[in-house]
N, C-alpha and C positions, 0 to 999 in steps of 0.2 A: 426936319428932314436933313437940312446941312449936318446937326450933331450926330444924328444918326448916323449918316455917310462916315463924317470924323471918326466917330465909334469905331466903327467898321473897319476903316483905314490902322486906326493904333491896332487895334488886337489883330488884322492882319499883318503888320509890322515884326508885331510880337512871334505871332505864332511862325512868319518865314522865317529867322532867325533860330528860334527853338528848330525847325524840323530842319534846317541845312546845318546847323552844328550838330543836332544829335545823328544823322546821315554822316557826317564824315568822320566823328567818332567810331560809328560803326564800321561806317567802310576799312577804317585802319585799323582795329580792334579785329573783327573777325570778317571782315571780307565781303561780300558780296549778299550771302546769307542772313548776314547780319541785318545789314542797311534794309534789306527787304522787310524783316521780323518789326525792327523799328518803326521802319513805314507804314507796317500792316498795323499795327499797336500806334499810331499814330490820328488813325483813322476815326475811329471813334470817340477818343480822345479831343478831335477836335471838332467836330460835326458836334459834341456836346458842350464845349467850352463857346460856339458859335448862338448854340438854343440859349444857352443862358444868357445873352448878349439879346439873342431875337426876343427874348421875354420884357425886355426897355422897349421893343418898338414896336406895342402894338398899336400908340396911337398913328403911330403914319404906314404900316405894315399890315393890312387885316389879316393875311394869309397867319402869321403867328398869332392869331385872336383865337386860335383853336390850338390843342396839344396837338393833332397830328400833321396840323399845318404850318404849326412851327420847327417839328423836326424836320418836313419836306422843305421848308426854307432853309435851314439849318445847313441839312446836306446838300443841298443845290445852291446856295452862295460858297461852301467849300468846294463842292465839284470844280465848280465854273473859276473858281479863284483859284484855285489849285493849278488848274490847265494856263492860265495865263501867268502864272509863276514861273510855273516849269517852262515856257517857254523864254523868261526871263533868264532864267538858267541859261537857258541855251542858246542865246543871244551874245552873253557876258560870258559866257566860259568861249564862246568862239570872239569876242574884242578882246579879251585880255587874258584870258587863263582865270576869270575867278578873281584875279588878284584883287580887285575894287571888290568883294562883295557886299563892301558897306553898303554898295549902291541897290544893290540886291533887297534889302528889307523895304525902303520905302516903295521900291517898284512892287512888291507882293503888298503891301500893301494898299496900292491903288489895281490891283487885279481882283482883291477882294471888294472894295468899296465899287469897285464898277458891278462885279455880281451885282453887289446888294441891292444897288440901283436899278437891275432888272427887275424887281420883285416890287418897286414902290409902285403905286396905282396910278392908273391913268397913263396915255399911249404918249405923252411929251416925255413923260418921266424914261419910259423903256429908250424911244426914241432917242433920248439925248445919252442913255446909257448906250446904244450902240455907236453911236457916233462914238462917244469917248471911247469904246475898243476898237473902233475900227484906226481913230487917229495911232491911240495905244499899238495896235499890231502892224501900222503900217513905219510907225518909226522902228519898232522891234525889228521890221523886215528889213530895214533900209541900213540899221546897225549890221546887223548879220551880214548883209552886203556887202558892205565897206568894210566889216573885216576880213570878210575872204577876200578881198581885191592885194595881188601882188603887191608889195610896196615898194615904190621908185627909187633909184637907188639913192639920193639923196635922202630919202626916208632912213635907209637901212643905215645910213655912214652914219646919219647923227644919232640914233639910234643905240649906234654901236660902238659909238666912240671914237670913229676913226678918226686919225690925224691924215687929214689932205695933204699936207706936204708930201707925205712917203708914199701917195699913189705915183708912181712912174713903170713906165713902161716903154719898152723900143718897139720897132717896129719888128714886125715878126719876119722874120728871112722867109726868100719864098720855097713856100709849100706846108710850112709854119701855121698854125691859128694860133691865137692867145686865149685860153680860160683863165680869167684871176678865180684863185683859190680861194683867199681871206684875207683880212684885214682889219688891225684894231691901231689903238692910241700908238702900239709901237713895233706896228711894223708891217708891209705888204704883201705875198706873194703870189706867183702865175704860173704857170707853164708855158710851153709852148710846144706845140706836140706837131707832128707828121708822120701818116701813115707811113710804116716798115723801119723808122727811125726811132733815135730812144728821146724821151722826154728831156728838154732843156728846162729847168727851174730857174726863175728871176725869185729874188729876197733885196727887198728894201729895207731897211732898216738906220738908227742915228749910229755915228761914229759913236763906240763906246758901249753900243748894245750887247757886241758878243764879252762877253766875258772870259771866254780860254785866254789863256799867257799866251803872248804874242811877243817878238822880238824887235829890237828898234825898225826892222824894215814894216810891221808889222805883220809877219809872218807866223803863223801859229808854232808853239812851240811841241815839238813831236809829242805822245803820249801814247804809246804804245805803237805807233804806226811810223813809219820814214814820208816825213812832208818837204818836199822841193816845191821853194817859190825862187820863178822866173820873173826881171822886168818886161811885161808882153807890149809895151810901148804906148804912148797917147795917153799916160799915166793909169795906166792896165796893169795887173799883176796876177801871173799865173800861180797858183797854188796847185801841187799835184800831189794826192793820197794815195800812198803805197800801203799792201793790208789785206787782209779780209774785207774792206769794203774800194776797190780803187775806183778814183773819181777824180777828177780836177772843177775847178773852181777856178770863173776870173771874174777880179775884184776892179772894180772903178770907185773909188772916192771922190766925192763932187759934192760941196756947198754943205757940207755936215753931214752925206748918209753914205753909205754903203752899199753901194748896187753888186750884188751878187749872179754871176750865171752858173750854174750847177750841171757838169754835164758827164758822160762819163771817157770822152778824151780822145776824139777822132778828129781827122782833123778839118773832116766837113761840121763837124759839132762847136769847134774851136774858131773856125770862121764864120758860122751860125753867133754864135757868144757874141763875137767881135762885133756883128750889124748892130745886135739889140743893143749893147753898151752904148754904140757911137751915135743911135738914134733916141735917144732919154728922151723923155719929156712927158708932160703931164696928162695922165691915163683920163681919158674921154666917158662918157657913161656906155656907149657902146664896147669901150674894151674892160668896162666893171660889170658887166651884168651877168658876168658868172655869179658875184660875189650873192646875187638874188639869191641861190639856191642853199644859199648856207644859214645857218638860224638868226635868228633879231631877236635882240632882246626888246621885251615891252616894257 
């Protein structure tokens, strides 16, 4: 009975591997129509690749002790194996995109071998075959689960590589929220927005990041546009773009980064700037859970 089972397990093994590689050939080859034609032609193909397997187990199988009780076995350990695959599928493509699908074969694998298990005689044998789908679907469910669960933002930063030093954040002037945008290994940014007013941008970043030619003051050096930088005091420096695009910018350097306000240059926007700069400090999970809605890599 155990080889039998074993049996069962490899050429289920074998055969999920064969039909999700020949499916996403298809699917990228000719599309949707494709993958169907495959599957359709898959069918038979393997409900007979199954009978000659069932034709070993007549001593623990009576139902294949007859030809048409072997093909009913046949197709009813693929039926049933197949359904618990496919929901393997779709387990693993919502935890990870698929990317693991090694893990995908030996799991079809034991979706077949638990079939086969319904089909051996005597109500222990069924018995203990439901048990093992029921444990089988109930970890499937609880996977599924835990991948749709948001992930904490401490998930998402290591995830994503972020460097925790360059999370900083001021306090938001009032009437101000802060939404952080994004952030990776080199670099942070937020908004801070008020109805009827225009968007204030914070950019964190390492001394050294920006790359335009800048002048001993550190002043970018013009490039098609007229850039006046003022000392805005407290070790502040006002940058202001003349242009097609005008905007000022005040810069705060502190401890190796680059705190940027990005505003476009009134002078309640300018006083706004001036709180966030003079309140730095290190951004809370509550002032990162904007960054939730932005993608993770797995």
């Amino acid at each position: 009975m155990v080889a039998h089972l074993a049996a069962i397990w490899c050429v289920g093994c074998v055969l999920t591997a064969v039909q999700f590689q020949a499916a996403l050939i298809a699917l990228f080859a000719g599309g949707e129509p494709a993958t169907a034609a495959v599957l359709f032609m898959a069918v038979p193909l393997s409900v007979a690749l199954f009978a000659g397997v069932g034709a070993t187990a007549r001593p623990v199988v009576p139902l294949t002790r007859r030809a048409r009780g072997l093909w009913v076995w046949a197709a009813g350990v693929y039926a049933l194996g197949t359904a618990g695959m496919l929901g393997a599928v779709l387990v693993l493509h919502q935890a990870d995109g698929l990317k693991s699908s090694v893990l995908l074969y030996p799991s079809g694998g034991v979706c077949y071998a638990v079939a086969a298990a319904f089909f051996l005689p005597g109500a222990r044998a069924r018995l203990a075959a439901l048990g093992a789908a029921a444990v089988f679907a109930a970890g499937a469910a609880y996977a599924a689960w835990d991948a749709a669960q948001p992930p904490t933002v401490d998930e998402w930063l290591t995830a994503n590589g972020v460097d925790r030093a360059l999370l900083r954040v001021g306090d938001p002037p009032s009437g101000y929220t802060l939404r952080a945008l994004g952030a990776s290994g080199d670099g942070f940014g937020a908004d801070y927005e008020r109805t009827g007013s225009a968007t204030l941008h914070l950019d964190v970043a390492r001394v050294g990041h920006d790359t335009r030619r800048a002048d001993a003051r550190g002043c970018p050096v013009p490039f098609g546009e007229t850039i006046h930088c003022t000392d805005d005091g407290e070790g502040r420096q006002l940058v202001a773009y003349e242009g097609g695009y005008e905007r000022q910018e005040l810069r705060l350097r502190r401890n190796g980064l680059v705190h940027t306000v990005t505003m476009k240059g009134s002078r309640a926007e300018l006083t706004a700037a001036r709180h966030i700069l003079s309140t730095l400090g290190p951004a809370t999970d509550a002032d990162l859970k904007g960054l939730l809605t932005a993608p993770m890599r797995r």
